[in-house]
matplotlib code that plots the C-alpha trace (Angstrom):
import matplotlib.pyplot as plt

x = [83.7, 82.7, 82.3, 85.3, 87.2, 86.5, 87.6, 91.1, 91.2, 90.6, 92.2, 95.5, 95.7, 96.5, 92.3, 93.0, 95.9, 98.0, 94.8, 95.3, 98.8, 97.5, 95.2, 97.5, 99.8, 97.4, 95.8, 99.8, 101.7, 104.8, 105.0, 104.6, 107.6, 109.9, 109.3, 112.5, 114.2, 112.7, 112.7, 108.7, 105.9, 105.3, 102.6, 104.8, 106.4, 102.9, 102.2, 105.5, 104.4, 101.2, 103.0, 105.6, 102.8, 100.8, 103.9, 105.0, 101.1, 102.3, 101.5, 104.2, 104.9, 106.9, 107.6, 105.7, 102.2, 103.7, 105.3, 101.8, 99.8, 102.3, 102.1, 98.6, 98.4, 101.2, 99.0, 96.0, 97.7, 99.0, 95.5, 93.7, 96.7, 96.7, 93.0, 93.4, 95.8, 93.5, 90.9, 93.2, 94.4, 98.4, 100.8, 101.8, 100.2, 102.0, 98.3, 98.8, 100.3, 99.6, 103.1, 104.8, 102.9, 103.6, 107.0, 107.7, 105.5, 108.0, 111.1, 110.0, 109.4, 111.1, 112.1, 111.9, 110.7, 109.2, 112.1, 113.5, 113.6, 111.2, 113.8, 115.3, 112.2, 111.4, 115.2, 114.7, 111.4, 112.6, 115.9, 113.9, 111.6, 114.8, 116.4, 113.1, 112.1, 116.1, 115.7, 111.7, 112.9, 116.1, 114.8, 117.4, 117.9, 114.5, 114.8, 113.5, 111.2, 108.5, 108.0, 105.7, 102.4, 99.5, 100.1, 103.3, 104.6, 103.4, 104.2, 107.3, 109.8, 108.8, 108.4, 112.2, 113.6, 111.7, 113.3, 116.7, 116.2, 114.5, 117.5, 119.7, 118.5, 117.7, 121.6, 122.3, 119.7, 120.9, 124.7, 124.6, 121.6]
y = [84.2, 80.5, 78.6, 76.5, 79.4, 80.6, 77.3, 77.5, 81.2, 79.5, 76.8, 78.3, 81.6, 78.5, 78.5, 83.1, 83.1, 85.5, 87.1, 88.1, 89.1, 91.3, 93.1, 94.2, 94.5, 97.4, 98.9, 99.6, 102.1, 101.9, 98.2, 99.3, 101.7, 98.9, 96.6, 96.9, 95.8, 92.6, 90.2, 89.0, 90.1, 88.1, 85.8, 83.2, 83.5, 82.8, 80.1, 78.2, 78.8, 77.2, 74.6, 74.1, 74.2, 71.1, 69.1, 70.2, 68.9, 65.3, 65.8, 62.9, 62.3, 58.7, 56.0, 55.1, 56.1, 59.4, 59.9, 58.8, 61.4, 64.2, 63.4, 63.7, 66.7, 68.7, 67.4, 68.7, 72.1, 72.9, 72.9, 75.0, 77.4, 77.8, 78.3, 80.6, 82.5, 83.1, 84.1, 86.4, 87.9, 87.9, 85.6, 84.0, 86.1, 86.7, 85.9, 82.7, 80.4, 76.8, 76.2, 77.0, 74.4, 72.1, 72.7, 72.9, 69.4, 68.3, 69.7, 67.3, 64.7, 61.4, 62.4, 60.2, 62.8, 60.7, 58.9, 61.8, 63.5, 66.4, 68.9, 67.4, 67.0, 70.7, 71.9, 69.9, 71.6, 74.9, 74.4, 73.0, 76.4, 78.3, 76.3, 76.3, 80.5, 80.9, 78.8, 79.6, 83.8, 83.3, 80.8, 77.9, 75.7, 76.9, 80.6, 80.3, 77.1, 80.0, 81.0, 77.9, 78.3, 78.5, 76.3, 74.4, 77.9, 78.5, 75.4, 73.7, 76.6, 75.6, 71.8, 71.9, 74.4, 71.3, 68.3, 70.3, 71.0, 67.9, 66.2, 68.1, 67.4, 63.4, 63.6, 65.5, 63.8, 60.2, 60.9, 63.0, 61.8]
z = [123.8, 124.2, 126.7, 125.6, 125.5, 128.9, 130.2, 128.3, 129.9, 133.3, 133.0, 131.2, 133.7, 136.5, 137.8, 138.1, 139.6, 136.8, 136.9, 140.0, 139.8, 136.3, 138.4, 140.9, 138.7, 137.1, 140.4, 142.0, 139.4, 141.7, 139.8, 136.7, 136.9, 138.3, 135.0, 133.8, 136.9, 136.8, 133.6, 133.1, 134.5, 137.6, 136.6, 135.7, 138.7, 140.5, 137.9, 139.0, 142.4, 142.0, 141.0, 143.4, 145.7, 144.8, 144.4, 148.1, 149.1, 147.3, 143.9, 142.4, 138.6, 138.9, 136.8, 133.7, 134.5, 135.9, 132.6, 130.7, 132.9, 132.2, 128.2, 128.3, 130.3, 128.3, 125.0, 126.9, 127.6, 124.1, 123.1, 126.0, 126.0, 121.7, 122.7, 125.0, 123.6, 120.7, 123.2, 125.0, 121.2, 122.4, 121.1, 124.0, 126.7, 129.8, 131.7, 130.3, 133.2, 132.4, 130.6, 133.7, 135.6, 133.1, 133.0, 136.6, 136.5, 134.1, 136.2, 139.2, 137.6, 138.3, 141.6, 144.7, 146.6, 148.7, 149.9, 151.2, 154.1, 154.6, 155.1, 151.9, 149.5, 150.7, 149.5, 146.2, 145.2, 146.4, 144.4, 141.3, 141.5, 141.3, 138.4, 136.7, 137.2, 135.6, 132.8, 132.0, 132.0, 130.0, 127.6, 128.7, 126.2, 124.2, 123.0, 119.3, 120.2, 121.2, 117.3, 117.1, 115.8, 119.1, 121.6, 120.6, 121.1, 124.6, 126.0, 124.7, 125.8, 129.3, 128.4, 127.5, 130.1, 132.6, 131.3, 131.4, 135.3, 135.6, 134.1, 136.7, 139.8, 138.8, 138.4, 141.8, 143.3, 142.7, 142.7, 146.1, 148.6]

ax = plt.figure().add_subplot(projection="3d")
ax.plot(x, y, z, "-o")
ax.set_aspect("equal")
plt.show()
């Protein structure tokens, strides 16, 4: 493996943090046996979390350069995830986190978070995490999106299941607060 390649792994397991849910995941077999209960494997789960997480500590995508910066990084992530996903030799690898982030970047975005109150903003992003987890684990609107080639495939399910959540709560948002 390449150094390039173990960057994509890095960068496209969220920095570790699937990895870490993997290795559990392996060392507990009382998890292993509940699979079917739960859709997923739980790394995405963590992924989104990750996520939620650095927009809760201010991370903002607003207005025009917001929407530049998430562009380039969703352009950025098709091609360290196709990379990685090459690397990892799965199509679309559950380890593989980085579409989640992206798409729970893309579920927030537009928001005037920070004209809310702090009870409020903290509702929103816990309400967008919700919307997003449904929509990421049953493919909402983006089930056959996944059959593209590398990246494209890993990322734009999420990409789309974000801008429908993200066009959601911009609607509850402005109409109701």
């Amino acid at each position: 493996m390449t150094f390039l390649d173990r960057v994509s792994v890095f960068l496209s397991t969220g920095f570790g943090v699937s990895l870490l849910y993997t290795c559990i995941h392996e060392r507990f077999s009382f998890i292993k046996e509940r699979k079917h209960v739960f859709r997923g494997t739980g790394a995405g789960f963590l992924g989104t979390l990750e996520a939620a997480t650095l927009v809760a500590l201010g991370l903002r995508f607003e207005g025009w350069i917001g929407a530049a910066s998430l562009l380039i990084l969703t352009a950025i992530s098709v091609y360290f995830s196709g990379r990685a996903e090459k690397s990892l030799g799965e199509k679309d690898d559950s380890r593989i986190v980085l579409d989640e982030i992206v798409g729970y970047f893309w579920s927030v975005a537009f928001l005037p978070l920070d004209h809310l109150q702090i009870k409020l903003r903290f509702a929103v992003i816990v309400f967008a995490f919700i919307l997003f987890r449904i929509f990421d684990v049953y493919k909402i609107p983006s089930r056959n999106i996944q059959n593209l080639k590398g990246g494209w495939g890993v990322m734009m399910d999420d990409v789309l299941s974000g801008l429908l959540v993200c066009a959601l709560l911009n609607l509850g948002v402005r109409l109701f607060l």
